[in-house]
C-alpha positions as CSV (number, residue, x, y, z in Angstrom):
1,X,-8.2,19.2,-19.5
2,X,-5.6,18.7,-16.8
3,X,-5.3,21.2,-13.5
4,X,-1.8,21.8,-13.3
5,X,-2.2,23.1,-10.2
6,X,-3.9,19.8,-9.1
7,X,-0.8,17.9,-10.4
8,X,1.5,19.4,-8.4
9,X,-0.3,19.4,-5.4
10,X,-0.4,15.5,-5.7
11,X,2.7,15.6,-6.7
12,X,3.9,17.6,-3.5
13,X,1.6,14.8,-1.8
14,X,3.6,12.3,-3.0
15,X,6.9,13.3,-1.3
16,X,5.3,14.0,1.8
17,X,6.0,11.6,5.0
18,X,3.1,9.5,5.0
19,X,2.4,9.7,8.6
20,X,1.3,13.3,8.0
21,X,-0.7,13.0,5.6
22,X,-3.9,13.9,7.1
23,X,-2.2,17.5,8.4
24,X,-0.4,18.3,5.3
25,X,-3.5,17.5,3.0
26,X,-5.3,19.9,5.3
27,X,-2.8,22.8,5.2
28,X,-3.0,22.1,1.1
29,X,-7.0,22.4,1.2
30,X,-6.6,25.7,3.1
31,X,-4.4,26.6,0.1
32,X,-6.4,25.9,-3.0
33,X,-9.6,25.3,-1.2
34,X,-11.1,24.9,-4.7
35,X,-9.7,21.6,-5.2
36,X,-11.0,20.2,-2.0
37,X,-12.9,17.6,-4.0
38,X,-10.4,16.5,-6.0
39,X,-7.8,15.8,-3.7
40,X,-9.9,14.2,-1.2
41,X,-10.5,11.7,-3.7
42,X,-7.2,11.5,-5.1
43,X,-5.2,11.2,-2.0
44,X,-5.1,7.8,-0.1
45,X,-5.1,8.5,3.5
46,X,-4.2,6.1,6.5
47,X,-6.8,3.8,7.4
48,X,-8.4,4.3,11.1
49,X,-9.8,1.5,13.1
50,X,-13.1,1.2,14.8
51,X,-14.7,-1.1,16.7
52,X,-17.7,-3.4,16.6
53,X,-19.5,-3.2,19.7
54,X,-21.7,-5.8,19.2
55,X,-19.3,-8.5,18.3
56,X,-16.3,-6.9,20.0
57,X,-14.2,-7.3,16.8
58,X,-12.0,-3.9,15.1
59,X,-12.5,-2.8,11.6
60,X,-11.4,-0.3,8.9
61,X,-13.0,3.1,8.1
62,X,-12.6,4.2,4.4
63,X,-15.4,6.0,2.0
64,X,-16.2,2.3,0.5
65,X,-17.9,1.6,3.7
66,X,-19.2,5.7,4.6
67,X,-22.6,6.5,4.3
68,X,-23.0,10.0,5.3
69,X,-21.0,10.2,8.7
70,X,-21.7,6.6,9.5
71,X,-19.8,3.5,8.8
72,X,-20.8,-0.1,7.9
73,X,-19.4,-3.3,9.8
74,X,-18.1,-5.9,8.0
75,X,-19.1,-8.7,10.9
76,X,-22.3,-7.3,11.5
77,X,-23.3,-5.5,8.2
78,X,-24.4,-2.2,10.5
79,X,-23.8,0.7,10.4
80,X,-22.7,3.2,13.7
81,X,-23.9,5.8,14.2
82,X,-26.8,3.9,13.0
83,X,-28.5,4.5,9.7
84,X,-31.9,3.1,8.8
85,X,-31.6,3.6,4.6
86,X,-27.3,3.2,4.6
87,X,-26.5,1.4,1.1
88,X,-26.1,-2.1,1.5
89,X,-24.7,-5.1,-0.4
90,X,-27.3,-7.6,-2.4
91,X,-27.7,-11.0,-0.3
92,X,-25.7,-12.8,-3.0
93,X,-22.5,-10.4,-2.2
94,X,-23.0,-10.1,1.2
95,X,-22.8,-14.4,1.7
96,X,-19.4,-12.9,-0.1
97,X,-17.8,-10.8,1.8
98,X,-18.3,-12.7,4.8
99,X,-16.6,-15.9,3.5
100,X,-13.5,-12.6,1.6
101,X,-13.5,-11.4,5.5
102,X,-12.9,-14.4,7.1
103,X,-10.5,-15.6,4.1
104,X,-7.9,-12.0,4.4
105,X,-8.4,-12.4,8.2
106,X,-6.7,-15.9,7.9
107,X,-3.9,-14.0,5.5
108,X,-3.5,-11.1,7.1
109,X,-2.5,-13.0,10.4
110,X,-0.2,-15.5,8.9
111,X,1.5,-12.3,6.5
112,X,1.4,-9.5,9.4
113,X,0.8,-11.3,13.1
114,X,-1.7,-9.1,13.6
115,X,-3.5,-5.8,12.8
116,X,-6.7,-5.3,11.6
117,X,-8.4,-6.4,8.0
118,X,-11.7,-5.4,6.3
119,X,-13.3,-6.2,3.3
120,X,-16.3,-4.5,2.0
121,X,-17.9,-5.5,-1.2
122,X,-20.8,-3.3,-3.4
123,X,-22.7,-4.4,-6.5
124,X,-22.3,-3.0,-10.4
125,X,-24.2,-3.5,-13.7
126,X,-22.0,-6.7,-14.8
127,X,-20.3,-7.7,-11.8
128,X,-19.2,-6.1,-8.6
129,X,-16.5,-4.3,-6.7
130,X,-14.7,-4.6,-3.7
131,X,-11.9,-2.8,-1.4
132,X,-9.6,-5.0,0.6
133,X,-8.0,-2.9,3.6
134,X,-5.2,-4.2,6.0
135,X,-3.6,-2.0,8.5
136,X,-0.4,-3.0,11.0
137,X,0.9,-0.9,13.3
138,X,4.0,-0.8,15.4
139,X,3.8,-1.5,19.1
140,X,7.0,1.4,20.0
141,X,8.9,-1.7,21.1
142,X,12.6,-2.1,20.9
143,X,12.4,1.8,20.0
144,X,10.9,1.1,16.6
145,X,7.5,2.6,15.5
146,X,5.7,2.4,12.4
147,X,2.9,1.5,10.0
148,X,1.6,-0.7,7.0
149,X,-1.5,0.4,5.5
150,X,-2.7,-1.1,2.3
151,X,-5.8,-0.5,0.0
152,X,-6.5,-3.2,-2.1
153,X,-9.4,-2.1,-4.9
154,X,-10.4,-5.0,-7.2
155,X,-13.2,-4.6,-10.0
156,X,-14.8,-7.4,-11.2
157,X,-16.2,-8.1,-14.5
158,X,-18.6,-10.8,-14.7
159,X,-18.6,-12.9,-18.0
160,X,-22.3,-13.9,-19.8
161,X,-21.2,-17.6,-18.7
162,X,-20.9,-16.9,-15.4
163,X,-17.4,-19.4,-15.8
164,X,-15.3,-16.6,-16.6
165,X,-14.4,-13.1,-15.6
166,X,-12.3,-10.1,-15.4
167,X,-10.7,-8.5,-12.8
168,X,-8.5,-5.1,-12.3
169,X,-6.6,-4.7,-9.0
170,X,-5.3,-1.3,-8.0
171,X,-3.5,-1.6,-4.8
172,X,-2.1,1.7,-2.5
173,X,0.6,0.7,0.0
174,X,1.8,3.3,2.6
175,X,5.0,3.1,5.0
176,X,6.5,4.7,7.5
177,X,8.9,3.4,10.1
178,X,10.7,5.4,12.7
179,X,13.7,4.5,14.8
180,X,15.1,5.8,17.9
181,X,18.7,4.8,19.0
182,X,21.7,6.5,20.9
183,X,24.4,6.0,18.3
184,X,22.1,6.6,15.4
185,X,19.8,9.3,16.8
186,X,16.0,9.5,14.9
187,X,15.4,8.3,11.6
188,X,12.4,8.5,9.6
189,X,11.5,6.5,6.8
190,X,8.5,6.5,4.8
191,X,6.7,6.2,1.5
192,X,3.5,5.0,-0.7
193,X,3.3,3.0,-3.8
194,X,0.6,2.5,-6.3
195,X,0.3,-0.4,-8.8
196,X,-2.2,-1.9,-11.1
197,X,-2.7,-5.4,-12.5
198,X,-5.4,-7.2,-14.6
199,X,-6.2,-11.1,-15.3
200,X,-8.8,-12.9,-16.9
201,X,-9.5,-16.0,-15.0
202,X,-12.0,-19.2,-15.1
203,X,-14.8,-19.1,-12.1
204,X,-16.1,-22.1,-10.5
205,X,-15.6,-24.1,-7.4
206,X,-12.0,-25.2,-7.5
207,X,-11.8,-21.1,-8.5
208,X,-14.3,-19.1,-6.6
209,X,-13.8,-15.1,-7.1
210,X,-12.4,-14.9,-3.5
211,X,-9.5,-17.5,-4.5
212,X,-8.8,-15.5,-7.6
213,X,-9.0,-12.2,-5.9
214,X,-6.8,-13.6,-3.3
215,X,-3.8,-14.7,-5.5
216,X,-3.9,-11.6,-6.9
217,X,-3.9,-9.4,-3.9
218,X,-0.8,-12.0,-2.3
219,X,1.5,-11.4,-5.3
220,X,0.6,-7.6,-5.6
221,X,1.6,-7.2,-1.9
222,X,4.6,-9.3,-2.3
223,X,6.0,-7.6,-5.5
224,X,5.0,-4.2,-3.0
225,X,7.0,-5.3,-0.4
226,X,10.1,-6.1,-2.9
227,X,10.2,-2.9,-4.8
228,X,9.7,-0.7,-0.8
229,X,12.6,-2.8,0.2
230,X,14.3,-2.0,-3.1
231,X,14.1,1.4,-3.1
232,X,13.2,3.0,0.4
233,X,15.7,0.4,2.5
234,X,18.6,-0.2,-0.3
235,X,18.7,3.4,-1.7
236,X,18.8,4.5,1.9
237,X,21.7,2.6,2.8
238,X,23.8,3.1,0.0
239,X,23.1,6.7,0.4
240,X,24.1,6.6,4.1
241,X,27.4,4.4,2.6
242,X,28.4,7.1,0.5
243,X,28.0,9.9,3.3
244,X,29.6,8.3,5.9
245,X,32.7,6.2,5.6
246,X,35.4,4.4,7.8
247,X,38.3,4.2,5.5
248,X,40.5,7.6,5.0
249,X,40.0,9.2,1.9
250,X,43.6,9.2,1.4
251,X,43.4,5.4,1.4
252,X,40.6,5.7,-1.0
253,X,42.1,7.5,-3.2
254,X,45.0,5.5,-3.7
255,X,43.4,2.3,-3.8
256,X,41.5,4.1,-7.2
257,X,44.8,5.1,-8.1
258,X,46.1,1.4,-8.1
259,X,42.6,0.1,-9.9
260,X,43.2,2.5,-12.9
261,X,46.7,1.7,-13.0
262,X,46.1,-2.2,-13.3
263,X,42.9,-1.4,-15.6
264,X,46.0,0.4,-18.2
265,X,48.6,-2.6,-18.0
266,X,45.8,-5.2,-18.5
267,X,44.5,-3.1,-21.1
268,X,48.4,-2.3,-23.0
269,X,48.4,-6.5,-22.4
270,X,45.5,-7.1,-24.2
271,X,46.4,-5.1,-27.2
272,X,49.9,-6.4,-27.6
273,X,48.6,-9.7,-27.6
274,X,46.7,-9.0,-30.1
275,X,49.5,-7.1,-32.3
């Protein structure tokens, strides 16, 4: 049975800025501490960054990769604060997610010119799972700040073959820009969007599961970044259009006045034609 209370808090969640997540999600916990669990698990959260001491490298913190209150590294498969018995991937999938780590480190640099990637694999009964986590963060420069976080989580569904398999992608993106200008003042801009997909596709070695996990994740991000622009950065602007225009309404109005006037004659044309 659904918790109507949790629905609206997730709903409330939902129309929150996005770089306050963390703050708001707290206040709502201190609200309706009873759905602590829930919403923890629920709620998508911006990725922090850590850094590997031992190879000098940054990577993502998320719960795929928490064991207790330490975290594992994907270049050194470690976990810091150390932990002797910390869940770890079979040999088999970790040979994997080093080759998927170096793979999304290649295409995060060519897609974002930086930022930090992470990709952390864990084993299931007829297959295995995997998050894919990408993070880029605005410097502050030319009075622009801002953030791209995206959660990539992909299941995979190994067939008896071993040529063919399943796989379900649900991917979290999270936005938020802000700009600072004299003319314009402060504007915030933010939002998340979550999306699903599912393919069946051949396995092999012109097809590994990191190529087909890879196409996916590139069109998901891609269709992302189409529908943010669509609705964050268009509806935005004709919104601002509407509020805030440079021709009188006088002039407006008259200019309608002359539209409907010419949309009647062609109109009275049209129909004496046909008489």
């Amino acid at each position: 049975m659904e918790d109507p209370q949790l629905d609206c808090a997730l709903d409330l969640m939902r129309r929150l800025p996005p770089q306050k997540i963390e703050s708001n999600l707290s206040n709502l916990i201190e609200l309706v501490p009873h759905l602590c669990e829930n919403l923890l698990s629920a709620v998508d959260q911006p990725l922090k960054v850590a850094r590997d001491k031992a190879v000098g490298k940054d990577y993502l913190l998320c719960d795929y990769n928490r064991d207790g209150d330490s975290y594992r590294s994907p270049w050194t498969n470690q976990y810091d604060p150390p932990l002797p018995d910390g869940a770890m991937p079979s040999e088999r999938l970790r040979r994997l997610e080093v080759e998927a780590n170096s793979a999304f480190d290649q295409y995060r640099e060519m897609y974002f010119e930086g930022g930090v990637s992470s990709v952390y694999l864990w084993d299931l009964d007829h297959g295995f799972a995997g998050v894919l986590l990408i993070k880029k963060a605005g410097d502050g420069s030319n009075k622009i700040k801002g953030c791209w976080d995206s959660i990539h989580v992909v299941e995979v569904n190994e067939k008896s073959s071993g040529r063919a398999a399943h796989y379900k992608l649900t991917s979290t993106a999270m936005l938020w820009l802000q700009t600072t200008k004299t003319g314009s003042g402060t504007m915030n801009l933010g939002g998340s969007l979550t999306r699903q997909a599912e393919i069946e596709a051949n396995v092999g070695e012109s097809s590994p599961h990191i190529a087909n996990i890879g196409r996916m994740v590139e069109d998901m991000e891609n269709k992302i970044r189409n529908t943010l622009n669509d609705i964050y950065f268009s509806k935005t602007k004709d919104i601002v259009n509407g509020l805030r225009s440079t021709v009188p309404a006088a002039d407006t109005k008259h200019r309608e006045m002359l539209k409907n006037d010419l949309a009647s004659a062609l109109q009275k044309r049209n129909q004496a034609a046909s008489n």
